[in-house]
N, C-alpha and C positions, 0 to 999 in steps of 0.2 A: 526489374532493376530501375528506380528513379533514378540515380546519377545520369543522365542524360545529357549535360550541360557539362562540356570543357570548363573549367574554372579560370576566371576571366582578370580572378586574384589568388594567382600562384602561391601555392601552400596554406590557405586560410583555414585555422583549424577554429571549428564551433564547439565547444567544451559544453555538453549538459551535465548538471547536477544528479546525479542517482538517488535521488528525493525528491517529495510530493508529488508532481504531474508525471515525474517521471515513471511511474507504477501503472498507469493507463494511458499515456498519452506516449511513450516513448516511441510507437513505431510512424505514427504520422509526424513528428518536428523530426525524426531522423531522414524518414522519406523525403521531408519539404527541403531540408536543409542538403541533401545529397542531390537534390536535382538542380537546385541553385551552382551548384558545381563547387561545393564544400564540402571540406573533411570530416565528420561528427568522431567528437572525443565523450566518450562517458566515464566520470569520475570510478573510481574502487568503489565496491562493494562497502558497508557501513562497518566499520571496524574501531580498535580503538583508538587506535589516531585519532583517525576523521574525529570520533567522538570525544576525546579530549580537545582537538580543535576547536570541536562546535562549539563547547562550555566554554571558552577561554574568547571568543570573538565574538559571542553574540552579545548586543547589546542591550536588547527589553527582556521580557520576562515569558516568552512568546509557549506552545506546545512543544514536547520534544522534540515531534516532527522538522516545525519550524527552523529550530536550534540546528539541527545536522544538515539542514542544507548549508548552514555557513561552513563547516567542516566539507562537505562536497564542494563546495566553490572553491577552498581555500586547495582540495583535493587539484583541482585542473586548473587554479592558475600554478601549482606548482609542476602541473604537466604541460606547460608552456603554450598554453591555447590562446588565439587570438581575442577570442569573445566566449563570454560566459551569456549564455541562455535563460534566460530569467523572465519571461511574459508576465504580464498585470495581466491574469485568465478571469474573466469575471465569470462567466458558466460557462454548461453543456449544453450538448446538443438536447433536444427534447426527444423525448422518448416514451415507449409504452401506452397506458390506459387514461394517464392522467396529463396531459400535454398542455391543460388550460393556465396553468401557476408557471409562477418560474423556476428556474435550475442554475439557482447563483449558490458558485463556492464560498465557503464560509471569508470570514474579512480577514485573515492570517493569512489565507493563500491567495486571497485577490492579492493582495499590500508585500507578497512576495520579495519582489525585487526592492521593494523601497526601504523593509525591513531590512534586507542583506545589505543594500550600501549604506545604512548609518554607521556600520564596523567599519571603524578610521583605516586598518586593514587594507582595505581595498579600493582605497581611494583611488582614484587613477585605471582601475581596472577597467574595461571596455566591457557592459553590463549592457544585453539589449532587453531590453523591456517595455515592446511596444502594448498597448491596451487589445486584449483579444477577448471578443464574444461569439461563441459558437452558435448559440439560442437561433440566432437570428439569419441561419446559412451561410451556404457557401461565398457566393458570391459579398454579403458583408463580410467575409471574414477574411476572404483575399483582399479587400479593401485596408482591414485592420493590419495587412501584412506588406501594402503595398511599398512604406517608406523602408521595411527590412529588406526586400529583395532588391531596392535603388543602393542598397547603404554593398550589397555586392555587385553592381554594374548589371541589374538583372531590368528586361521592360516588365511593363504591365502584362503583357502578355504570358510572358516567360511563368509573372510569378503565380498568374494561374495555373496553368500549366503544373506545377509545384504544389500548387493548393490540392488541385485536381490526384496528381498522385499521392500528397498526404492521405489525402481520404480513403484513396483506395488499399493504401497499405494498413490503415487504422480498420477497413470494412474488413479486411481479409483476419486480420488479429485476431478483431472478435468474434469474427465467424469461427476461426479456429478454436477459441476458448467455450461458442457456447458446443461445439463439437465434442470437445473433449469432457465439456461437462456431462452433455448425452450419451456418451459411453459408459462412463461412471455409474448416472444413475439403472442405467440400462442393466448393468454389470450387477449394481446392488440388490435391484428386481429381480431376477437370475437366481441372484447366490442367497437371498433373503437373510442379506446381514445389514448392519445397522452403519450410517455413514455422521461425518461432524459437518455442518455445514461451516465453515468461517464468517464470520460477517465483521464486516469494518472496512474503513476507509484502505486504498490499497496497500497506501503509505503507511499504515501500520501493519497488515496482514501478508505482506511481500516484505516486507524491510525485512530479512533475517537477523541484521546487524542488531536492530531495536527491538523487534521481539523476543529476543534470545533463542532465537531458531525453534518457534511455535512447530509449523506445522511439522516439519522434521520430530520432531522429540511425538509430536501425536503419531505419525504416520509410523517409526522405526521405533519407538521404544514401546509404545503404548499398543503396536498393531492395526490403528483405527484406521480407517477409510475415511480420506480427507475432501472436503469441495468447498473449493472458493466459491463464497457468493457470487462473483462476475462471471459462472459459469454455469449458474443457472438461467434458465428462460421467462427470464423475468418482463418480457414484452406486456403481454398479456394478463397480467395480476394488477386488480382495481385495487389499489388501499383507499380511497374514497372514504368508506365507512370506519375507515383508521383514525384519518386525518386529513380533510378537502382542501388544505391551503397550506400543503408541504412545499415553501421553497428553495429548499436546500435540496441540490443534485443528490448527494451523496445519500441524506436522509430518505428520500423515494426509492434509493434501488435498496438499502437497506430493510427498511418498512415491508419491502415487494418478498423479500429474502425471506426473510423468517414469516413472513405469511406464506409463501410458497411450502415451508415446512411444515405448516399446520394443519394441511390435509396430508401428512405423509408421517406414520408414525414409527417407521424405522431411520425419520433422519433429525441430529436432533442440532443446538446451536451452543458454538462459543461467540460470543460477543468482544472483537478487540479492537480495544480503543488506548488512548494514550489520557494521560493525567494534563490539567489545563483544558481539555477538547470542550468547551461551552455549547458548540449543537447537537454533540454526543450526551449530552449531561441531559437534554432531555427527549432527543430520539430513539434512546432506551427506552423510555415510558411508553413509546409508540409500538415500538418493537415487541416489546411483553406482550403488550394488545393481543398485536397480528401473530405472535408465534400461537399463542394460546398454550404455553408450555414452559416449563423452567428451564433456563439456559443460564452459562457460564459467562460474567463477563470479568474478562482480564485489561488492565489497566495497568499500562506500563510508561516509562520516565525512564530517568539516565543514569536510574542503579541497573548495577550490572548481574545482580546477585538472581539466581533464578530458584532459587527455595521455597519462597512462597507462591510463586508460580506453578510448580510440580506438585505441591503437598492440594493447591483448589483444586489440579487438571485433576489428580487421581480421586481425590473425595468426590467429585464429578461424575467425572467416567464411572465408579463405585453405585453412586446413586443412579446412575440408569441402567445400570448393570451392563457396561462395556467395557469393565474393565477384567480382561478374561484372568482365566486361571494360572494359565503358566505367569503373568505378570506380575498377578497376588504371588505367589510364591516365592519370584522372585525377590521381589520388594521386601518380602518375611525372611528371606535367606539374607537379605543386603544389612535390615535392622537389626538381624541375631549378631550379625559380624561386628555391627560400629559397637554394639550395647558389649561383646566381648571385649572387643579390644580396650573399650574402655573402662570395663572391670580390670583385664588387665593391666591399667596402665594404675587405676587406682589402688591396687595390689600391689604393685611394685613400689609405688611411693611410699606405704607402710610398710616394704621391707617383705612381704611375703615372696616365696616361692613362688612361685607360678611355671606348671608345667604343662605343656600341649598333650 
């Protein structure tokens, strides 16, 4: 339990957006911000509101990522929150094999908050967004946080303190995730069936709202066995020979992913990315590298329509032969029905009979 700190400003509620950082980072600002002795508000889930929101309030021409955080902002100040959460995150923390480059987020999601208040909007909104870099530890990063925990009557002390259990609620997460990833593969070993690995940035491969509920539709409709990249053990995997001067966070754990697949040939890759993503546009090329294998990438924006999305996943699945029998079948009993009815329906306009 961070909340450890009486709140020293009765009723302060911290509204985060349920977009971009918030797909990997949510349990450490929820942590930091509960021990500071605040409320944390998280915006709905991505729906079509929010999503008509975002289109109608965002100002540049940004990823659709981008675009739905202003619909989440616009989500909790209409839940009445005192301050909306918004950091200028410039990296990560460093991690794995390759630690010598940096682990800077792409410029959309540094330039976060400065994109969301150009929407006339929200002028006047109480937007904190102090500059945060992880790369560089603990202690710089409580430094990066020191004017947030003064701005709630918090000391220096306190706001390490805050820092201190951020981390540990963010160490336990992950530990959790690479846990559950180790069952899974453990599980597929075992049962010697074939698994999809996901790869992409969080905020498109968790977003349900914007993917049109990927993993769901793979895991329930399709039967497949599903794993998030972020739950693979990816410590350990050199991409060196991929690519020596990967400085994009996202792109090294990516790259690490689908090489991680490429000694394993019952696991195979969807690739999802979103339309506009410029260090997706050529992390792909990298990725191909290290999978050593054909994989699926889908590419999603702010149509709604999921047709084209289902007709690649199953010519996919088909091509590596995962897409089992009872599902063909199905799928052949779904086409017989639409191709009747719409004989039917073109029989009826020429005045035929038509009898069941």
């Amino acid at each position: 339990n961070p909340g450890t700190h009486e709140p020293r400003h009765p009723g302060t509620r911290v509204g985060i957006p349920r977009a971009m950082f918030y797909f990997d980072r949510f349990p450490f600002w929820s942590a930091y911000f509960q021990a500071l002795g605040c409320e944390v508000v998280v915006s709905d889930e991505t729906n079509k509101s929010i999503a008509h929101d975002s289109l109608e309030l965002t100002v540049a021409e940004p990823c659709y990522p981008i675009k739905l955080a202003h619909g989440h902002v616009k989500n909790l100040i209409d839940k009445g929150v005192d301050h909306i959460w918004l950091p200028n995150v410039i990296n990560s923390e460093p991690w794995g094999a390759n630690q010598d480059t940096h682990f800077y987020l792409c410029p959309w999601h540094q330039t976060l908050p400065f994109v969301v208040r150009a929407a006339k909007s929200f002028e006047g909104i109480s937007i904190l967004s102090p500059t945060v870099q992880f790369q560089h530890g603990k202690d710089f990063l409580a430094g990066c946080l020191r004017e947030t925990a003064h701005k709630f009557g918090r000391t220096n002390k306190e706001n390490k303190e805050a820092v201190a259990a951020a981390y540990s609620a963010q160490d336990l997460f992950q530990a959790k995730m690479k846990e559950l990833g180790a069952a899974a593969l453990a599980e597929l070993k075992a049962s010697g069936e074939s698994g999809v690995v996901l790869i992409g940035r969080p905020y498109n491969i968790y977003d349900t709202g914007a993917n049109l509920n990927l993993p769901t539709k793979l895991a329930g409709h399709y039967g497949i066995n599903v794993i998030p990249f972020d739950c693979l053990p990816l410590d350990d995997v050199d991409i060196g020979d991929t690519c020596s001067n990967m400085f994009w966070s996202y792109g090294k754990k990516l790259i690490a992913a689908a090489k991680f697949t490429s000694a394993m040939s019952n696991l195979h890759v969807i690739y999802v990315t979103n339309f506009k993503c410029g260090p997706d546009s050529f992390i792909k090329h990298f990725t191909t590298w290290s999978s050593g294998k054909p994989y699926l990438t889908l590419q999603f924006d702010e149509h709604a329509n999921d047709a084209g999305m289902v007709t690649r996943i199953e010519a996919y699945l088909d091509s590596k032969g995962l897409l089992k029998t009872n599902v063909k079948h199905q799928l052949s009993n779904d086409k017989s029905q639409i191709n009747h009815k719409h004989q039917r329906t073109n029989d009826q306009n020429r005045g035929v009979s038509v009898f069941d």
